[in-house]
C-alpha positions in Angstrom: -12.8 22.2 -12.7 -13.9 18.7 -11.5 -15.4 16.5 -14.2 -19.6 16.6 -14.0 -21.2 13.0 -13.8 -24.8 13.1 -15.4 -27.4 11.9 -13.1 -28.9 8.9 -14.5 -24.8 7.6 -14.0 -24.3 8.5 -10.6 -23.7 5.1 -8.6 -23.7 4.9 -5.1 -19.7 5.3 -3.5 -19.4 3.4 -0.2 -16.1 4.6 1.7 -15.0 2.3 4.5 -12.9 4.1 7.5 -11.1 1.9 9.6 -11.0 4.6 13.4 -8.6 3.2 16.4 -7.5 6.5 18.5 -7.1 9.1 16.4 -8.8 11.4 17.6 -6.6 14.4 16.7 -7.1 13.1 12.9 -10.0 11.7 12.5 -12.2 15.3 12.1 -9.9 16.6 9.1 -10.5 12.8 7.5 -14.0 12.6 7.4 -14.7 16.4 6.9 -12.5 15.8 3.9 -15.0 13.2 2.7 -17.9 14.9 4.1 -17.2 17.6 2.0 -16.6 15.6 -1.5 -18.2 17.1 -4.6 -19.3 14.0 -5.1 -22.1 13.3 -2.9 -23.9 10.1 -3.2 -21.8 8.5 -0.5 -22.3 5.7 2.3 -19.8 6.6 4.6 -18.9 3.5 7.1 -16.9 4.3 10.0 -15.5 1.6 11.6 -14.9 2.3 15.3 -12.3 -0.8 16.5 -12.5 -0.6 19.8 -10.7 2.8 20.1 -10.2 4.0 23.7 -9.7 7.8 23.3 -12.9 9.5 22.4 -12.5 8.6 18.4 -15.9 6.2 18.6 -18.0 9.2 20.4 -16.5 11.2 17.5 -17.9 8.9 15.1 -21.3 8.9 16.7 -21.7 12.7 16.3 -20.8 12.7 12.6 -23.3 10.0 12.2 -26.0 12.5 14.2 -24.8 15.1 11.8 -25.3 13.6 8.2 -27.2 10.8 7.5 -24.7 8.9 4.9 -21.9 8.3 7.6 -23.0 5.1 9.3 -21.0 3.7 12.2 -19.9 0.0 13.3 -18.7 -0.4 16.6 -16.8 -3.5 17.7 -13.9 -5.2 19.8 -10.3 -4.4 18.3 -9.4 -6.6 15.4 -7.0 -4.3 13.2 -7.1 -3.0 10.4 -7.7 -6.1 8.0 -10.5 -6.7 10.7 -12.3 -3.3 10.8 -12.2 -2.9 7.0 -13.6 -6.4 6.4 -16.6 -5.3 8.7 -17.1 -2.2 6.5 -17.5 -4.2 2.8 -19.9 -6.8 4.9 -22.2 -3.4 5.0 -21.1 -1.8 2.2 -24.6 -0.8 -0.4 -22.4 0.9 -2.8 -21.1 0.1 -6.6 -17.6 1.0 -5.7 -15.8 0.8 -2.6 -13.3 2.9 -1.2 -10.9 2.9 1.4 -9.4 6.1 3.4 -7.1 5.3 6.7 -8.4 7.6 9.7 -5.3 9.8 9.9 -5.3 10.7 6.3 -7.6 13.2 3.9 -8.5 13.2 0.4 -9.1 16.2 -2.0 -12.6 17.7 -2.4 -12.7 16.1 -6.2 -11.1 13.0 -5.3 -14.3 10.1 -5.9 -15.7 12.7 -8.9 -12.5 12.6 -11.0 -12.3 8.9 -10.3 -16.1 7.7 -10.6 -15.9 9.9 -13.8 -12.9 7.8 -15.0 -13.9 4.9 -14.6 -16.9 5.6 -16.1 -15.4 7.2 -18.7 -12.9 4.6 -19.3 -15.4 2.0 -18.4 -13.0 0.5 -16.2 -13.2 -1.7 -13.3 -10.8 0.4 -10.6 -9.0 4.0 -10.4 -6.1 4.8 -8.9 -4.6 7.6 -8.0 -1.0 9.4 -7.4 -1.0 10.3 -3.7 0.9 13.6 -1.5 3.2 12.2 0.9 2.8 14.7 4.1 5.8 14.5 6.6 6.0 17.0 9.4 8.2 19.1 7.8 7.1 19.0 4.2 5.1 17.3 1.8 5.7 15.9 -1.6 3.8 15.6 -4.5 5.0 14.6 -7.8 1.7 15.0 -10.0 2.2 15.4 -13.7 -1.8 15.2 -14.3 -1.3 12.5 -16.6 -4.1 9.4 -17.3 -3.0 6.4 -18.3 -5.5 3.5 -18.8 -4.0 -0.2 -18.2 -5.7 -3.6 -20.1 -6.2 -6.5 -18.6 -2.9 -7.2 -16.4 -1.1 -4.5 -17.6 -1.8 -2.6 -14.2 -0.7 -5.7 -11.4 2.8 -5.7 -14.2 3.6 -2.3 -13.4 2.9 -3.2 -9.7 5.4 -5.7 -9.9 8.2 -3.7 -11.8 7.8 -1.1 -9.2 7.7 1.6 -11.9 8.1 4.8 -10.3 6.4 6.8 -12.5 3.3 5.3 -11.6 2.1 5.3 -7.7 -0.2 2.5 -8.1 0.9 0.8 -5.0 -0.1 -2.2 -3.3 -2.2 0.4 -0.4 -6.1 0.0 -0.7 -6.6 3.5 -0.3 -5.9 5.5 -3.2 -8.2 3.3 -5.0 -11.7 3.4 -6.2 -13.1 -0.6 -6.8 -16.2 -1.9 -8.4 -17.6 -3.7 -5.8 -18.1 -6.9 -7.0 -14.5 -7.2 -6.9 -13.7 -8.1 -3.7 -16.4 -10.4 -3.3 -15.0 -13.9 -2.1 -11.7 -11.6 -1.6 -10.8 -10.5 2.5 -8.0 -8.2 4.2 -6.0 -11.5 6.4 -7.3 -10.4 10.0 -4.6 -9.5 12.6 -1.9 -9.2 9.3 0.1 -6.2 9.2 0.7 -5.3 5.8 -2.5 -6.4 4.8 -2.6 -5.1 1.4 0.5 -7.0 -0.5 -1.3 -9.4 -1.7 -5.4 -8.8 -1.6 -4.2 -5.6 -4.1 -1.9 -8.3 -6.6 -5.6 -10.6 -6.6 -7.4 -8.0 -7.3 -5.2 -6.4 -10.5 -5.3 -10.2 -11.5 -9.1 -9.6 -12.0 -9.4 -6.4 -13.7 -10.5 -6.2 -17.5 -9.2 -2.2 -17.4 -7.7 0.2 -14.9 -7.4 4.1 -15.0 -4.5 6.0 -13.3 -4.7 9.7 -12.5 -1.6 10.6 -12.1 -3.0 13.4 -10.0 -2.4 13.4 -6.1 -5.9 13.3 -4.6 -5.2 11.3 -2.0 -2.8 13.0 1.7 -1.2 10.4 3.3 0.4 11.0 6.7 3.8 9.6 7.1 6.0 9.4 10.4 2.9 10.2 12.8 3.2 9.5 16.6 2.0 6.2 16.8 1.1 4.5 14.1 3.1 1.5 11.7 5.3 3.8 10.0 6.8 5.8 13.0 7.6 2.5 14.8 10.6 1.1 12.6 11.5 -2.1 12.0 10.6 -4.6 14.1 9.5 -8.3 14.4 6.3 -7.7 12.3 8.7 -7.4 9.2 9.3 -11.0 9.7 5.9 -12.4 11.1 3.8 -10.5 8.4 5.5 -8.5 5.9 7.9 -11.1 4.3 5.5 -14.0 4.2 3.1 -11.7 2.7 5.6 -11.4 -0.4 6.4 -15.1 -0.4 2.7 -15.7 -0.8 2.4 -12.7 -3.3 5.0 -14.7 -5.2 2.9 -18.3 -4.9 -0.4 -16.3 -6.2 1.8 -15.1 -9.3 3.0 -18.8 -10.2 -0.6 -19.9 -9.6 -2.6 -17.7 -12.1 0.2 -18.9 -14.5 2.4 -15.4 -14.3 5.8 -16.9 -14.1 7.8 -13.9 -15.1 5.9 -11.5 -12.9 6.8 -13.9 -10.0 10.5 -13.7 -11.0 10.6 -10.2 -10.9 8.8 -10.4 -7.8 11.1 -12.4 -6.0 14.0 -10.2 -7.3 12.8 -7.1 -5.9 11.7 -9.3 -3.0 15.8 -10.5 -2.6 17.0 -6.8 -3.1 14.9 -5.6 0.3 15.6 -8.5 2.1 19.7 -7.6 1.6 18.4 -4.5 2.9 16.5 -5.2 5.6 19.6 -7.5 7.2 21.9 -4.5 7.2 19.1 -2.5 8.7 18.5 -4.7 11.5 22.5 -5.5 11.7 23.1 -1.7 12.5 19.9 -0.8 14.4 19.8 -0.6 18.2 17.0 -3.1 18.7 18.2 -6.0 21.1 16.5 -8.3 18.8 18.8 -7.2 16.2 20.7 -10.9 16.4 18.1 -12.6 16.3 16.6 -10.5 13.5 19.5 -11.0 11.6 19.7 -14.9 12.1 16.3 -15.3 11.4 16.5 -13.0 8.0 19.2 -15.1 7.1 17.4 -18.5 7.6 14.8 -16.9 5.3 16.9 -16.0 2.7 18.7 -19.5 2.7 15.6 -21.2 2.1 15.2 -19.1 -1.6 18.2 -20.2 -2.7 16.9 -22.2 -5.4 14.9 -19.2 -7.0 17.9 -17.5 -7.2 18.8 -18.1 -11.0 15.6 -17.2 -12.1 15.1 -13.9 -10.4 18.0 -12.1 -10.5 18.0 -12.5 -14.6 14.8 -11.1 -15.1 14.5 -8.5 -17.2 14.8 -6.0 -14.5 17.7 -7.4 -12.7 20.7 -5.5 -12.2 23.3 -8.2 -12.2 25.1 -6.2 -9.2 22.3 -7.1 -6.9 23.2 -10.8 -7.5 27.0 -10.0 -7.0 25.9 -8.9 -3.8 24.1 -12.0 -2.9 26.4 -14.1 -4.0 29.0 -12.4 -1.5 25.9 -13.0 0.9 25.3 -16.2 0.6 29.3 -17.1 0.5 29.8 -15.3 4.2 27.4 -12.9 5.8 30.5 -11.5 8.0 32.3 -10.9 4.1 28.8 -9.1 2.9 28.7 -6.9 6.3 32.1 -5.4 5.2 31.9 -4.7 1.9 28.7 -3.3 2.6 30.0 -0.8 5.5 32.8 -0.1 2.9 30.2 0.4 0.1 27.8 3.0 2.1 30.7 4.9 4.2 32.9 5.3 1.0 31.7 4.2 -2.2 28.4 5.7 -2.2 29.6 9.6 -0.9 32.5 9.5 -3.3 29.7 8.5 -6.3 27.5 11.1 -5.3 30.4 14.0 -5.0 31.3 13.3 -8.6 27.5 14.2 -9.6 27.3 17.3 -7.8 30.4 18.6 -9.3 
């Protein structure tokens, strides 16, 4: 049974949906919120220029049910369209749902009741991940309530037991949180480091470990079907190198360390990704993630002796950094042979 929130608490939930042609999604998503058990919503749907029928869809919802407002405007992205949904947003909290996702019927109850509960600046929430062939949720119905920055350390030590995330959308934000605070317009991966700021803010956060939240992975069309490409480099990385500067600059020197070390660990990864993919740009991928890497050099030390380094990630750097062509091969060797061999002794 979903938690009851007395009247005289209820407080106005604005939910911001960013809409750019998904139209074969976009009916399930805001049904889904439509249809919440909590109902005192503004519901802003942010029409970005889409040019299949997804803004017309917007409209009729809007004809339908007097809390879904809409904004139409020129495409901008994501950061863009979301930005233009907190400049109307009335509510106390803000929320955040992408256009090809749903959320649970009890989703904003259980988390307005929470925080209020808790009397907690944000909720968040463990999430379903929904491929085309299955979906996978790892609930344990667990709260967990996080003071002061306990919440943006557990970010940065990418615990896995917790699916805080840096995504916007399984969260639910008091409001006056994000004032001064904007998604960077025409930035993919928009979330790294507006989520780290506003962690750095809270007094208290509540975790649900309860999946309320569907997120659609591998769909036609959208960031995470398209693979890696030149965006990892133009928007992704600099958005960690900048999530590592915010760190230093609120006076969290060990959370930047361990930053930068899980920060090192993808970038290995990422260089053997784009060494073995079939993208023509692989080359120059790979020089350019190497120029990138180079340049860290001198953070080296620190991050991969942080408390949640594993000192074979900095043998592999090492061998990196030595000769990329000496790296590649013991690499190949590690994931044709090594790896297998490890993982047949386990099974047996």
């Amino acid at each position: 049974m979903p938690r009851t929130i007395p009247k005289e608490k209820e407080a106005l939930i604005t939910v911001i949906v960013a809409v750019y042609n998904i139209e074969a999604y976009l009916e399930r998503c805001v049904r889904s919120i439509l249809n919440q058990t909590y109902q005192k919503l503004q519901i802003i749907l942010v029409d970005d220029g889409a040019t299949d029928s997804s803004g017309k869809m917007c409209d009729v919802f809007a004809s339908e049910d007097a809390r879904v407002e809409v904004v139409h405007k020129k495409n901008g992205g994501l950061s863009d369209a979301r930005n233009a949904g907190i400049k109307l947003a009335r509510g106390t909290y803000v929320a955040f749902v992408d256009g090809d996702d749903w959320i649970d019927d009890t989703m904003y109850e259980e988390m307005l009741g929470s925080i209020l509960e808790q009397e907690a600046d944000i909720a968040i929430c463990r999430y379903r991940q929904v491929y085309p062939e299955q979906t996978i949720d790892e609930s344990t119905k667990q709260a967990i309530v996080f003071e002061g920055r306990e919440a943006l350390e557990c970010l940065i030590a990418e615990q896995d037991e917790y699916q805080l995330q840096n995504a916007a959308w399984n969260k639910l934000y008091r409001k006056d949180l994000l004032q001064g605070q904007e998604f960077p317009k025409g930035r993919w991966y928009e979330d790294i480091v507006y989520t780290t700021i506003l962690l750095s803010k809270i007094k208290r956060c509540v975790y649900l470990d309860r999946a309320f939240y569907n997120y659609v992975l591998e769909r036609e069309g959208s960031i995470m079907s398209q693979g890696l490409q030149a965006r990892i480099l133009t928007d992704q990385i600099p958005a960690y190198m900048e999530k590592t500067e915010y760190l230093k600059s609120i006076g969290e020197m060990a959370m930047a360390d361990t930053h930068n070390y899980y920060t090192y660990k993808r970038l290995l990864i990422l260089y053997t990704q784009f060494r073995r993919s079939k993208d023509s740009n692989r080359k120059k991928f790979c020089k350019e993630l190497q120029r990138i890497i180079e340049a860290e050099q001198d953070n080296f030390e620190a991050a991969f002796t942080c408390e949640a380094a594993n000192p074979n990630e900095y043998k592999k750097m090492k061998i990196f950094m030595k000769s990329t062509m000496l790296y590649n091969v013991v690499m190949d060797i590690n994931d044709t042979f090594v790896i297998p061999y490890k993982m047949h002794k386990q099974r047996k």
